[in-house]
N, C-alpha and C positions, 0 to 999 in steps of 0.2 A: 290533499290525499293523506291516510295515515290517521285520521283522526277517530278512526274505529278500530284502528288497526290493535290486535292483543298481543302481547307478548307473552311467552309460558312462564309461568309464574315461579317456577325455579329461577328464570334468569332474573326475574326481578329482586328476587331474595338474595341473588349474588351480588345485583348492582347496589341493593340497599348496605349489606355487609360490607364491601368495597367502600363506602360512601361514608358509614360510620368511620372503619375503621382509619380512614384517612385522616378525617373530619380530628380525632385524637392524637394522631400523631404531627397532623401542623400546628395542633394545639398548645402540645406538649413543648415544641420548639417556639412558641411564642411566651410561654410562661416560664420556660429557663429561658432565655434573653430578656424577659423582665426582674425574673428575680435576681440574673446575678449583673445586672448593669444597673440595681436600682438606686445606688448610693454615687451614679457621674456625673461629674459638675453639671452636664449638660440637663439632665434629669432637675435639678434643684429648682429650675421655676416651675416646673408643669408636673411634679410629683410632690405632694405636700402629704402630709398627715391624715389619715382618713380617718373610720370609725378606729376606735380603740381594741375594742376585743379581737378584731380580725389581726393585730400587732403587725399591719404593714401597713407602706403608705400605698395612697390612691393617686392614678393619673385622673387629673382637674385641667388637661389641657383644653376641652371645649367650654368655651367663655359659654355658649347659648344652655346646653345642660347646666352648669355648674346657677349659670340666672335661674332659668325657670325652677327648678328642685331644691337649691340650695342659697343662694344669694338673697334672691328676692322675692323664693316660694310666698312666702307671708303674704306681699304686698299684691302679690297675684292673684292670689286665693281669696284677697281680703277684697277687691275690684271684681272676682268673677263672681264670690256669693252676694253680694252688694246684688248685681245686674238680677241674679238667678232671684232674690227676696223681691226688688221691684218688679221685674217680670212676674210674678205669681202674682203676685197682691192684685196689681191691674188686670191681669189677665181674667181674675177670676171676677172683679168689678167690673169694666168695661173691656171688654174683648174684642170690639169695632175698633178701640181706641191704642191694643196695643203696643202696635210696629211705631205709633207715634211715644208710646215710653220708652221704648229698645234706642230710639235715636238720640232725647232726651236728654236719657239717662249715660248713652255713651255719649253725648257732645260735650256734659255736667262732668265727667271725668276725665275728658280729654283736656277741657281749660282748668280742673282742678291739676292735673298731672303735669301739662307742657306749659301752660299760661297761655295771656290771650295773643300772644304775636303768633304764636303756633297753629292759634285755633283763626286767626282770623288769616293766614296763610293756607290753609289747607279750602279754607272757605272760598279764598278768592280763584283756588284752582280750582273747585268745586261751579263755581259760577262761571268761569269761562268756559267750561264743559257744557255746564248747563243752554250757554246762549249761544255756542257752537252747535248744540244738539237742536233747539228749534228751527233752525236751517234744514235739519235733514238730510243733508248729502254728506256719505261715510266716509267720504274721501276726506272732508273738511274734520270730520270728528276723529279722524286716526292722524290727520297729520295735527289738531290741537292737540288731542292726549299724547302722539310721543315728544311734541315739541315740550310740553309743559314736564314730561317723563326724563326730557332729554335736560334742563333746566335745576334739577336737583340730582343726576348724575356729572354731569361735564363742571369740568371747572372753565371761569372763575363763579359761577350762575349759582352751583351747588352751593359755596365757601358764603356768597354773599346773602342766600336766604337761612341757609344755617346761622346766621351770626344774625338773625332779627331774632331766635330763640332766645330770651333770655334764663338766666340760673345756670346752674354745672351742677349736673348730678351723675353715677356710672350709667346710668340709663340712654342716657340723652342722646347720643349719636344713635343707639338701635333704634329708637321710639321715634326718631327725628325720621330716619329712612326709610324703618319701616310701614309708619305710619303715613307718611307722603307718599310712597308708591304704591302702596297697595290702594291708596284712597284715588289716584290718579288710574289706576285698572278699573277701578269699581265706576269711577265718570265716566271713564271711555264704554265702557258694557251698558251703564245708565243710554249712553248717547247714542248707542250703536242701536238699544232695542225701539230707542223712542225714535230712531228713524224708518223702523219697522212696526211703529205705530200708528194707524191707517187714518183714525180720527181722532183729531188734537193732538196735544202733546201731554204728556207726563209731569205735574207737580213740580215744583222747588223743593216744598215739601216731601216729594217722594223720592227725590234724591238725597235728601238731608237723614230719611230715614235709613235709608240703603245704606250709606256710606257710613253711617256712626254709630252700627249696630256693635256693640263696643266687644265682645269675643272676637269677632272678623278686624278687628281697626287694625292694631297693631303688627300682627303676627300672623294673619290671613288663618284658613285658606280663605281664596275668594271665593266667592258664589255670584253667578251673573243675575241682573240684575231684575229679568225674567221670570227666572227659579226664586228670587228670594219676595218679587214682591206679592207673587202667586200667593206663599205659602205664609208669608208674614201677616197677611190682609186678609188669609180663611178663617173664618169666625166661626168655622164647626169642628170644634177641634174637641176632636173624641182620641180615646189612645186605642191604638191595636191591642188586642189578647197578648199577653204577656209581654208588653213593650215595655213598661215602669221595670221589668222584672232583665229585658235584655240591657236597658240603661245601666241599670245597677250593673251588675255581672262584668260590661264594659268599663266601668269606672274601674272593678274592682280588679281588671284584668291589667290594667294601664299601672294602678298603684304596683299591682305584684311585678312588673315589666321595671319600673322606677327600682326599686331594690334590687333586682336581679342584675340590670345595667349598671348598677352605685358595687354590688358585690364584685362582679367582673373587674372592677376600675381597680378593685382592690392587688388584683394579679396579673391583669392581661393588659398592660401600657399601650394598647395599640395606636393609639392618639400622638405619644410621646414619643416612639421608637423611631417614626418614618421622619422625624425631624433633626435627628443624629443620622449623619448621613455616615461619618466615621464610624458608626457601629452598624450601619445598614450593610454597609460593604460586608463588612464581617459575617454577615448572617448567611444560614444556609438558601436555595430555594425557597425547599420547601416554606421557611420562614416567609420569606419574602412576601410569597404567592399566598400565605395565610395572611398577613397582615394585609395588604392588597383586596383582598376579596373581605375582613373580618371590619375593614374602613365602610367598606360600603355596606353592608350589612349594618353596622351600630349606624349610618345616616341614615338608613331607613325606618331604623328601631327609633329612632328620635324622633322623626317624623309624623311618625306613627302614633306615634305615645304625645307629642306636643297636640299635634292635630286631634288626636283620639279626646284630650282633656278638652280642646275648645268645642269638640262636635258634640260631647256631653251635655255640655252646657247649652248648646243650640239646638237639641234633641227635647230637650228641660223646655225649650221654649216656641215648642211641635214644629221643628224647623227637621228639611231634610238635607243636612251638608253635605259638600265633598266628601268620598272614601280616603283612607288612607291609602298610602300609594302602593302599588305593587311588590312585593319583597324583589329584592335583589337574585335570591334564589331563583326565584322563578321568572328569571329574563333569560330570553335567547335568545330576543329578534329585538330591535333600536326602536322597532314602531311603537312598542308598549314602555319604553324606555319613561320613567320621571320621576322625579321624588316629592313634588307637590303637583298632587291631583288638580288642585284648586285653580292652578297659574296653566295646567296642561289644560284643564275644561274651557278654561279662557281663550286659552292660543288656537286649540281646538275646531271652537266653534266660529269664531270669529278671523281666524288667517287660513289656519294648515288645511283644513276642510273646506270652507270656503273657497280656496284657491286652487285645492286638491283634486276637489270633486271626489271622484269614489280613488284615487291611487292607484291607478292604473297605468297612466300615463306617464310616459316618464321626462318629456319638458316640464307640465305641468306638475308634475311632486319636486322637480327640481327648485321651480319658483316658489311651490305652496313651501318647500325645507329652507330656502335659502330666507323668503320672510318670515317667518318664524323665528328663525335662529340669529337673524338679526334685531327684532324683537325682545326674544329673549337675551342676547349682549348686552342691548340698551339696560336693559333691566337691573341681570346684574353687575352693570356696571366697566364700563369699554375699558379691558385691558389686556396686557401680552395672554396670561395666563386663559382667561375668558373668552380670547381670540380663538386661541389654541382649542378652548374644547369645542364650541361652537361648530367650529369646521371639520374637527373627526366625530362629532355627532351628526350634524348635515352630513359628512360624506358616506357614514357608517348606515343614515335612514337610506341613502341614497344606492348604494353600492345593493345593497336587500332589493331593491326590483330590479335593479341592472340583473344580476343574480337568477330571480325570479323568473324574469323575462328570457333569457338566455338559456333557462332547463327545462321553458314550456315548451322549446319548439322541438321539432323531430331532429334527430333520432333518440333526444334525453326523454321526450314524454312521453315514447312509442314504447324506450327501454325500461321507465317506471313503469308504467301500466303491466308490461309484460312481468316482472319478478314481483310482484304483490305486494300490496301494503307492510307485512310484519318489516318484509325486510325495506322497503322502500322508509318505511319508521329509522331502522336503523340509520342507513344513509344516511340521510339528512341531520339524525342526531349526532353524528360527525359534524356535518359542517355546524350543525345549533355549537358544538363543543366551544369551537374553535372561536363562533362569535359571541358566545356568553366572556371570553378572555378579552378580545376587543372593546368592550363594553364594559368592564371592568377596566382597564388599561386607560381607555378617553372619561373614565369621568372620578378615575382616584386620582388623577393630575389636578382635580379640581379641587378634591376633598382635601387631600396634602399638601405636593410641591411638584415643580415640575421635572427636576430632579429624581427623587423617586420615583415617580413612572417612569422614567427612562430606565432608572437601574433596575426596576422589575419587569419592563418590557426586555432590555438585554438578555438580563441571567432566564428566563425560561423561556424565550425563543433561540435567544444566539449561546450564549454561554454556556448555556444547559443542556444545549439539544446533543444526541438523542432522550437521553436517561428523563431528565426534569421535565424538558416538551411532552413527551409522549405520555411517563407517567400524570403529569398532571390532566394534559387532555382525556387521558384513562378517565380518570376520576370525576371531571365533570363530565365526561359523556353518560358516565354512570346516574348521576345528582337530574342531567339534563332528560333521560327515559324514563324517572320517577316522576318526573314534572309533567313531564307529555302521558304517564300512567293516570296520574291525577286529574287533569282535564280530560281526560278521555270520558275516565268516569264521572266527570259534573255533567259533560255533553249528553252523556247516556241518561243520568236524573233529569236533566234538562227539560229532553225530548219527551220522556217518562210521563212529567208533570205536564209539559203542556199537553199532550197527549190527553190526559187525565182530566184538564179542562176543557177541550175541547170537547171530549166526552159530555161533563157534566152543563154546557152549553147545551149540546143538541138534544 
């Protein structure tokens, strides 16, 4: 309900004014805590020397920015135009042939990069998947791929196939784990489709090329294995009306996002600040509650902008990837909650839904949330921290249909019906308020420390309240009815457009 529902447009002119002007003054207190804290001992590893003309330095606290943009841009650039030159050339000679040069050419870079203990490591988990998967039974292919998933997480399993890598470079640990689990995701999706394979089985070969299509290897997103071998293996590959034209535009949207995020570094430490917990005390709420919310915000800007350059490149190669994940802004409910599309499409299709069914039910979402998110631990990696967000993201999807379920029955859905959508909108944009802060609170514990969530869940629920609580739930209730403004009006073009076809069908 609510999803038509209009607000008068004076109020929304108030909520947007409310929302800026906020939006400036947590600002403001994030950029005086960085400029006048920026010379403490604490500061001196993770604030160095930036550009010159801007005459301050930059926080360089995220190791994964500082690689892709800055460290080892060259060598990245210099391996994705490589992929993008050999993709064209073949594409344009034999096009039957190409998904066998996408694999190739990433299997030719991965033993040129990791060596061949690495390459012939990822192969052997590659083939265990593979003769897991001619059996066809998914029970056997999800307990191979988490056991093999579980083998380069868990010590001592991890320590001892790590150290068949040979060489030492800065690289090595990312490319070592990145490139092992994401290629162990990509098997189990190989394994899980070829059991939904009705006659034969699927290639060696067509595993070999899935998994080593070399923008996907490293640093994902995944694409299942379904989606990629559809689109790799069409040989009519025409481009839509203005599509060379949305590519560009996207490249060139991603570069201007790369500067604007390297400028902010220059003034706004927000990386740096949440790891001084001695000067966190110190700070106001509002700071708190900006830094808090401006964490998650730049994870998804990075995300965005990392993924956006690999989808480029897989766009280049009439491939249709994962989206970028949803902003942070526009979360208010845990169900849409992720920061990689690619790893959520996966769990998606293959657990949450699967086990789910439509989510209605609330044993059954209990078990679809709990494997999931056990899943997802293994993944990234079984620890206190990891524990922690796991269980108030399960309990946060979880507590949303308990919720749900408890305001559909009489007398709460007698008393919606009865007061009308505008305001029945309002409503609930309270409670969205209040869980768009839980939702921030469970997964800045991830992004920072555990520490820090704690001290910004204190000060603007306990410490703060009335004044800090209420004004800042003001203000994202304000941020939260521009949001629910904006979908309203896609749902409206939506209908519009299909309408329009439907039309031009009949």
């Amino acid at each position: 309900m609510g999803l038509k529902a209009a607000l008068p447009k004076y109020e929304l002119y108030l909520y947007t004014a409310v929302l800026g002007v906020a939006v400036i003054w947590a600002g403001s207190w994030v950029l005086e805590a960085s400029s006048e804290n920026v010379n403490r001992k604490s500061f001196r590893e993770n604030v160095k020397p930036g550009w010159h003309y801007f005459g301050r330095k930059m926080d360089v606290a995220d190791f994964e920015w500082m690689m892709w943009f800055t460290t080892f841009r060259n060598h990245i650039l210099f391996a994705l135009a490589g992929h993008v030159i050999f993709a064209k050339i073949f594409t344009l000679l034999a096009p039957k042939h190409r998904s066998f040069i996408f694999g190739l050419y990433g299997g030719l870079a991965v033993l040129v990069t990791m060596g061949w203990t690495f390459m012939a490591l990822v192969l052997s988990h590659c083939f265990i998947l593979y003769s897991v998967a001619l059996v066809k039974k998914k029970w056997m292919c999800f307990l191979a791929g988490l056991t093999t998933l579980a083998s380069i997480k868990l010590e001592p399993y991890n320590s001892w196939q790590e150290s068949l890598v040979t060489g030492s470079f800065d690289l090595q640990d990312i490319l070592f784990y990145g490139g092992c689990g994401f290629s162990i995701f990509r098997c189990m999706s190989f394994a899980l489709e070829n059991c939904e394979k009705k006659d034969g089985n699927y290639s060696f070969c067509d595993l070999f090329k899935y998994n080593f299509y070399l923008p996907f290897f490293f640093f994902g997103p995944i694409m299942t294995f379904d989606r990629f071998h559809a689109q790799a293996n069409d040989t009519k590959l025409t481009r839509q009306e203005r599509e060379m034209w949305n590519i560009t535009t996207r490249a060139l949207l991603h570069l201007g996002v790369i500067l604007v995020v390297d400028v902010f570094f220059h003034y706004l430490y927000i990386l740096t600040i949440p790891s001084d917990m001695k000067l966190v005390k110190q700070l106001s709420d509002w700071c708190l509650g900006a830094l808090a919310y401006s964490n998650l915000v730049y994870d998804w800007v990075k995300a965005a902008v990392m993924f956006g350059v690999i989808n480029t490149v897989a766009r280049l190669d009439h491939l249709d990837p994962p989206q970028p994940p949803k902003c942070i802004t526009m979360l208010y409910v845990f169900a849409e909650t992720h920061f990689d599309r690619g790893i959520n499409d996966w769990l998606c299709k293959y657990v949450y839904d699967y086990i789910g069914g439509n989510h209605d039910r609330i044993f059954k979402e209990l078990l679809a949330t709990f494997c999931t998110f056990a899943i997802t631990t293994l993944w990234l990696g079984p620890c206190e921290l990891v524990y922690i967000w796991s269980f108030f993201n399960c309990f946060g999807l979880n507590f949303e249909l308990w919720v749900a379920k408890f305001f559909s029955i009489p007398p709460f859905s007698t008393i919606e019906g009865v007061m009308g959508e505008a305001m029945s909108r309002r409503i609930r944009g309270v409670f969205n308020a209040a869980n768009f802060w839980t939702i921030v609170l469970y997964n800045v514990l991830a992004l920072n420390n555990l520490e820090f969530a704690k001290m910004v869940g204190r000060r603007l629920i306990f410490k703060g309240f009335p004044l800090s609580t209420l004004s800042v739930l003001m203000v994202t209730y304000c941020g939260v009815q521009l949001v629910k403004e904006r979908e309203r009006q896609q749902a409206i073009q939506e209908e519009a457009e299909a309408a329009d076809g439907k039309e031009k069908v009949e």
